[in-house]
C-alpha positions in Angstrom: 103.1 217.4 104.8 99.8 216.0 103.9 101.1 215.0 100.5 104.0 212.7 102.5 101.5 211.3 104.7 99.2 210.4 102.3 102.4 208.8 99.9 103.0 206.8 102.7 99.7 205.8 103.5 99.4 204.7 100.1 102.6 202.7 99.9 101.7 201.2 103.1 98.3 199.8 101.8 99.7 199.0 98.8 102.9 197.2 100.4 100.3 195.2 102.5 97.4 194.1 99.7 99.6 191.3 98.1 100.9 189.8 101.0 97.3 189.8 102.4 95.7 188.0 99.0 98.8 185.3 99.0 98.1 184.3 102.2 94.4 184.0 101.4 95.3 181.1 99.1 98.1 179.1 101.1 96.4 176.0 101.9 96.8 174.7 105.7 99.9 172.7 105.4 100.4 169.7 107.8 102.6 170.0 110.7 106.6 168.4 110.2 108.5 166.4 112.4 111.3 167.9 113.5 114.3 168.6 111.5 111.6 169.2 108.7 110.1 172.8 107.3 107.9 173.8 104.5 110.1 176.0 101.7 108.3 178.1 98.8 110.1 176.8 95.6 110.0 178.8 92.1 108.2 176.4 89.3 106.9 177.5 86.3 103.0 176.6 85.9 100.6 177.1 83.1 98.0 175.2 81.4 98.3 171.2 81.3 98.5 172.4 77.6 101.3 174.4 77.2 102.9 172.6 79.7 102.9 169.5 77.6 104.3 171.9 74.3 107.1 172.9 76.4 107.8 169.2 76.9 107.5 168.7 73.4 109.9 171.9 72.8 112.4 170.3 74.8 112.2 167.0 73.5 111.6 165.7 76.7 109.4 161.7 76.5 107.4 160.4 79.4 109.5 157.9 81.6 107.0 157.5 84.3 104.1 159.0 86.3 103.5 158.8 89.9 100.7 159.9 92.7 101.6 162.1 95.6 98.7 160.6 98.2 97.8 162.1 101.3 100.1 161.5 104.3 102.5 160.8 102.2 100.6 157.0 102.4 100.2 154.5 99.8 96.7 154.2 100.7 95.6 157.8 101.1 93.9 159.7 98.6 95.5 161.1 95.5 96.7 164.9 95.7 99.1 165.2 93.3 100.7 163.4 90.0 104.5 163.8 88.8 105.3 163.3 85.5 108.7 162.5 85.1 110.6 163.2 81.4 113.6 162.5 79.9 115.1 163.6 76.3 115.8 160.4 74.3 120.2 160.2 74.9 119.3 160.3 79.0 121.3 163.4 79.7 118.3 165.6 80.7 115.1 165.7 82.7 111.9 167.3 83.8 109.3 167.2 86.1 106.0 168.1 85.9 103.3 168.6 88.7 99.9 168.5 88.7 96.5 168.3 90.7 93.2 166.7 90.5 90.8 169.4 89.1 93.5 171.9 88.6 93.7 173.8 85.1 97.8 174.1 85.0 100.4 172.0 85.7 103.6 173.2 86.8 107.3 172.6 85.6 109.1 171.5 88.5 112.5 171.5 86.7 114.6 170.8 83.8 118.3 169.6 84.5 120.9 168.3 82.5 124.1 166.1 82.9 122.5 163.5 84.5 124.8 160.9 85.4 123.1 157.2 86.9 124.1 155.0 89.2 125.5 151.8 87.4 123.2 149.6 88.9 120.1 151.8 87.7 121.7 151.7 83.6 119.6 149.4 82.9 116.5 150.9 83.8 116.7 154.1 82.1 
């Protein structure tokens, strides 16, 4: 009996020490409008270093950069940077995201059969 109760104690503590250290690190997020909710997606992250071999790997080429600002407001501070990639015949891309003063970056995605909008041909 005392070897069950302990097990479970065990399992219990151990069941509850991850959850307790991930929530640790969420940062406060911003209340949504309604209709609107936060989601956890899986990326891939790792340093801004590898990140950028992977790129390489995939034969992926920088198309643009942008800044995620606070607010989601042209004038608000910088928070986060996508860098958006492409492989040379236009029929795959990746994101990348990163933060200021962060060590890694994270692979957002990689997708493939991309298919534009004919007005946008041009552009790519």
């Amino acid at each position: 009996m005392k070897k069950l109760i302990l097990t479970t104690l065990i399992a219990l503590i151990l069941s509850v020490i991850p959850t307790s250290a991930e929530h640790r690190h969420r940062p406060a997020l911003p209340q949504l409008e309604e209709g609107f909710n936060w989601n956890e997606v899986p990326v891939i992250c790792g340093s801004h270093e590898g990140i950028m071999q992977k790129m390489e790997r995939l034969n992926m080429n920088l198309l643009h950069a942008s800044f995620g600002k606070t607010g989601a407001n042209p004038d608000g501070d910088v928070v986060f940077m996508v860098l958006y990639y492409a492989n040379p015949q236009g029929t795959s891309t990746a994101a990348v995201l990163t933060m200021p003063n962060d060590p890694t970056a994270c692979l957002l995605f990689v997708t493939f059969d991309v298919t534009l909008a004919p007005e946008k041909k041009q552009n790519f």
